[in-house]
Structure formats: structure tokens, C-alpha cells
N, C-alpha and C positions, 0 to 999 in steps of 0.2 A: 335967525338965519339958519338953514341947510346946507351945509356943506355938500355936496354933489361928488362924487366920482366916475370918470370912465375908465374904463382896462381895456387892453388887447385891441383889436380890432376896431370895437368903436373910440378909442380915444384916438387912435390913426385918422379914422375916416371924419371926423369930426374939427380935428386939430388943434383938439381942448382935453388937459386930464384932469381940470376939476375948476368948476365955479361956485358961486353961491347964489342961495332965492331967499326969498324970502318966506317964512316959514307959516305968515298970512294968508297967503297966497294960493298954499300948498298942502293942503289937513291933509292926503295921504298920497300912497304911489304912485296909482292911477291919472289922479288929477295932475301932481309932480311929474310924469311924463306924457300927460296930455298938452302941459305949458311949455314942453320941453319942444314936443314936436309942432308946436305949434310959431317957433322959430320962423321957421322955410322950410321949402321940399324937402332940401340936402335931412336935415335935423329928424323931418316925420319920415321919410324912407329908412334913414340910417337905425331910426331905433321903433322902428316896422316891427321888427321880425316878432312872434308871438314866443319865440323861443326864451327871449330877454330872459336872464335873471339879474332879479337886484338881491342887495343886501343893506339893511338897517344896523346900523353900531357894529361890522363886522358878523353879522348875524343873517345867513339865508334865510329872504321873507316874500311875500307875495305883493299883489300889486294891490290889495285891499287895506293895507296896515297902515295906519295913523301915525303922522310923523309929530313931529312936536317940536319948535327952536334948539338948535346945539344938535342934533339929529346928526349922521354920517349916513348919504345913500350913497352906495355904488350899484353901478348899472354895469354888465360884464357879459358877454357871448356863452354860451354853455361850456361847461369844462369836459374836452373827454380825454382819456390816457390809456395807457397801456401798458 
């Protein structure tokens, strides 16, 4: 299994901050948020935006990395500060 994360904004819009998949399922980001949006509208508009960043085990990574069972993805809106 994969643990999933949302933050901020999409775990609002979504009305979920964390499920689980299956880790068969899922060899990496892409496909992991290709299943994801592949929900309903709500789910493929909500996690549209090309901006996404995710993170593996706490770790900023792309949408091409291979996930593997017991994995941590979080999925999060860009951070900006000031």
C-alpha cells in the first residue's frame, strides 16, 4: 500500500487528507496521479494544475519516480513566502 497525502488547498477542495492505493497499481507519480484523477471531474480538474508538486518519504520529487509499498506521497500546491 501507498499512503497518499493532500495539503493546503487541495486537501480543502477535495475533502480528503489522506487515503491509501495500492501500490500494484501505482509503479510511479504519474500513473499514481493519473488513477487519482481518474476519480471524477471534481478529482481530474482539482489536481489539473501542471504546477502540482509532490513529495516521496518527505522528499521533493517529480512526477516520473517509482514508488514502491510503504512509500509516503504527498501531493501540495506550490509554496511561495515572503
Amino acid at each position: 500500500m501507498i499512503k497518499v497525502l493532500f495539503f493546503a488547498q487541495l486537501r480543502d477542495k477535495l475533502g480528503v487528507s489522506e487515503l491509501s492505493v495500492n501500490s500494484d497499481e501505482n509503479p510511479n507519480v504519474q500513473v499514481l496521479l493519473n488513477n487519482l484523477k481518474a476519480k471524477d471531474n471534481h478529482w481530474e480538474k482539482t489536481l489539473a494544475s501542471a504546477s502540482l508538486m509532490v513529495a516521496i518519504n518527505q522528499t521533493i520529487s517529480n512526477k516520473t519516480a517509482t514508488l514502491s509499498s510503504g512509500d509516503e506521497v504527498a501531493f501540495f500546491p506550490p509554496v511561495t513566502g515572503g
